[in-house]
N, C-alpha and C positions, 0 to 999 in steps of 0.2 A: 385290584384287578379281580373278575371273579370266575369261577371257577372255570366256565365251557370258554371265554376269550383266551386264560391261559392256557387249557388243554389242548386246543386252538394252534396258537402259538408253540408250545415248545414239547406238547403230543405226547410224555413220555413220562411212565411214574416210578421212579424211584423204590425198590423194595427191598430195604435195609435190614433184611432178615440175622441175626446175631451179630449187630451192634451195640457194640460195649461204648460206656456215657462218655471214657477219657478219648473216644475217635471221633465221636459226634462232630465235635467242631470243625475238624477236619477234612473229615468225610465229606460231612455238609458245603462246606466251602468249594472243594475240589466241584462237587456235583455244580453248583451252582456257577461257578466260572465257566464248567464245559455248557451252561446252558439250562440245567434242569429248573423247574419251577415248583414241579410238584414231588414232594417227598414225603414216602411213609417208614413206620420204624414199626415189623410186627408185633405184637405183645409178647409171645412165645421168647422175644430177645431178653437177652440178660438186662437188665433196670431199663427197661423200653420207654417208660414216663421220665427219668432224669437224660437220659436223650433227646428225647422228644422237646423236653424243657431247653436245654444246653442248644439246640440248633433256634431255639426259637427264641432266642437273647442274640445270636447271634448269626443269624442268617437273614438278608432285607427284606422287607414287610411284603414283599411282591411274591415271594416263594410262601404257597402252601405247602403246612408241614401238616400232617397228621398221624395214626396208625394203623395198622392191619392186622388181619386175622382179631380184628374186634365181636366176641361171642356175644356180652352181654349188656341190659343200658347201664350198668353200673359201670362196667368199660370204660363205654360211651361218654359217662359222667367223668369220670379221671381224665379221660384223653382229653376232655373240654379243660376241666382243671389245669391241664400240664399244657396248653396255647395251643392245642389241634383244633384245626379248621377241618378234618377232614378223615371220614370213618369209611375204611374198607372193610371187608368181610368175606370169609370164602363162602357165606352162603347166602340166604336172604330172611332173615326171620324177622318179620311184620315190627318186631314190637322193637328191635335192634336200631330199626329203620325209620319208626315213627319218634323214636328218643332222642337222634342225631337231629332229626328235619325239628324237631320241638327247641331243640338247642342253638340250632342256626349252622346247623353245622351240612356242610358238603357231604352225603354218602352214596356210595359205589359198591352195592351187594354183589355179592360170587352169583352166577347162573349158569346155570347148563340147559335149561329146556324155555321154548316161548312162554310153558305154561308158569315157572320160576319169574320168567321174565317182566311178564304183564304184571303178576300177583304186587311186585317187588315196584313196581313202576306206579301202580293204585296205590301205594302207602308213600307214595313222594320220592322212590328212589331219584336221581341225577343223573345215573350215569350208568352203564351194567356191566359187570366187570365178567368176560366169555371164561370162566374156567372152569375145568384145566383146557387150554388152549393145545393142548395135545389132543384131545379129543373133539372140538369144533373148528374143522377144516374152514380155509375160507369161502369153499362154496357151500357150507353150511352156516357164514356169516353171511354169504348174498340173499340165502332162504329170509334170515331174521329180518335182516335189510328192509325186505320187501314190507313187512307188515310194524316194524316196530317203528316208531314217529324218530322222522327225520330228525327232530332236533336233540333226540338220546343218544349221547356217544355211546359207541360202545367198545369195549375195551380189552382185547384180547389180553390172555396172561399166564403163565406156562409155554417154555420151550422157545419163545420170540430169539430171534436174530437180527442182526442188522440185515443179513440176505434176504428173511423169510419177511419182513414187514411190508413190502410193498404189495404183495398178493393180497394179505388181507386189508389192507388198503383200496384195493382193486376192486375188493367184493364189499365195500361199505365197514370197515372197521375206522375210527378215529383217532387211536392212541392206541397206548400200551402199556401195561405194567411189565416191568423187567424186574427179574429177581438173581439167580446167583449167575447168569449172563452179564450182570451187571455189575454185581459186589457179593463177595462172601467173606467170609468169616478167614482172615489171614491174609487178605489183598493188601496191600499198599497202599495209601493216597494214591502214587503214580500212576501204579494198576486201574485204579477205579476211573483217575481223570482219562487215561486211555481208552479203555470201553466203552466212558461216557462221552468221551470225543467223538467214537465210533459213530454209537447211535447216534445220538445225534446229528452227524451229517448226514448218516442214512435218512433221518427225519428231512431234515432241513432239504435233500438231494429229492427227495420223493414227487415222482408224478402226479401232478395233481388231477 
């Protein structure tokens, strides 16, 4: 399945920020039964590649896994090594972006302004990932809406809820990355399949 039919479908990305490698399976599993398809493991995490590895032995071939906060192509080149399909970024730097798209790989630069936006979308980005989503309201995703091509998701990320998703939805948002809303560092499996219940119904529940 690839990347926009899944985003499509189950709308919500996983941001597995200080995931240690012996939760991975775990974690991964939980996520995946409440529904998730796309999941990332930041690099900033403690052995974020034998993670990264560890979900991707064992999570079905239908879930993209990849990483976040990917700075560099040399990243870029690990994350491919360790079975990621899939390169976020909190920012957009050309050469980060054309190393991913040369690899085959799904990537989703950080942006804040149209002019981030386009620049990041000329080098093949996928997808635009709006952060911090603290500071791009959703009538400031209707502005982008109007002029970025309908078939770029884009991607709100920072501060999301299950209450706050349907606005930007409203104004043209497609999905979402969730972060410690979703999982942090000392949650439970149960914790996390609850959250992840959450959102996800919020998704599934959503106006279309």
């Amino acid at each position: 399945m690839d990347f926009k039919t899944t985003l499509q479908q189950s709308g919500l990305i996983a941001i597995l920020r200080g995931l240690r490698p012996e939760q991975a399976q775990e974690i991964g599993e939980r996520l995946y039964s409440a529904g998730f398809r796309l999941i990332e493991v930041p690099l900033n995490s403690p052995e974020p590649l034998e993670s990264l590895r560890i979900m991707r032995e064992t999570l079905p071939d239908d879930c993209l896994l990849g990483a976040g906060t990917v700075m560099s192509t040399d990243q870029v080149d690990a994350v491919k090594e360790a079975g990621g399909q899939l390169i976020v970024m909190p920012h957009s730097d050309p050469q980060v972006i054309k190393r991913a798209k040369a690899l085959g790989m799904v990537c989703t630069p950080g942006v804040a302004t149209p002019t981030e936006a386009f620049a990041a979308l000329n080098v093949g980005a996928d997808a635009l990932k709006l952060f911090p989503a603290e500071q791009i309201s959703p009538a400031i995703v209707k502005a982008w809406r109007a002029v970025v091509p309908a078939d770029i998701p884009m991607l709100p990320v920072g501060g999301i809820t299950p209450e706050n998703m349907q606005e930007y939805l409203n104004n043209g948002a497609n999905g979402f990355g969730l972060g410690s809303s979703l999982w942090k560092a000392g949650m439970t499996p149960v914790q996390v399949y609850e959250h992840a219940t959450r959102f996800m119904d919020a998704w599934h529940h959503r106006s279309q």
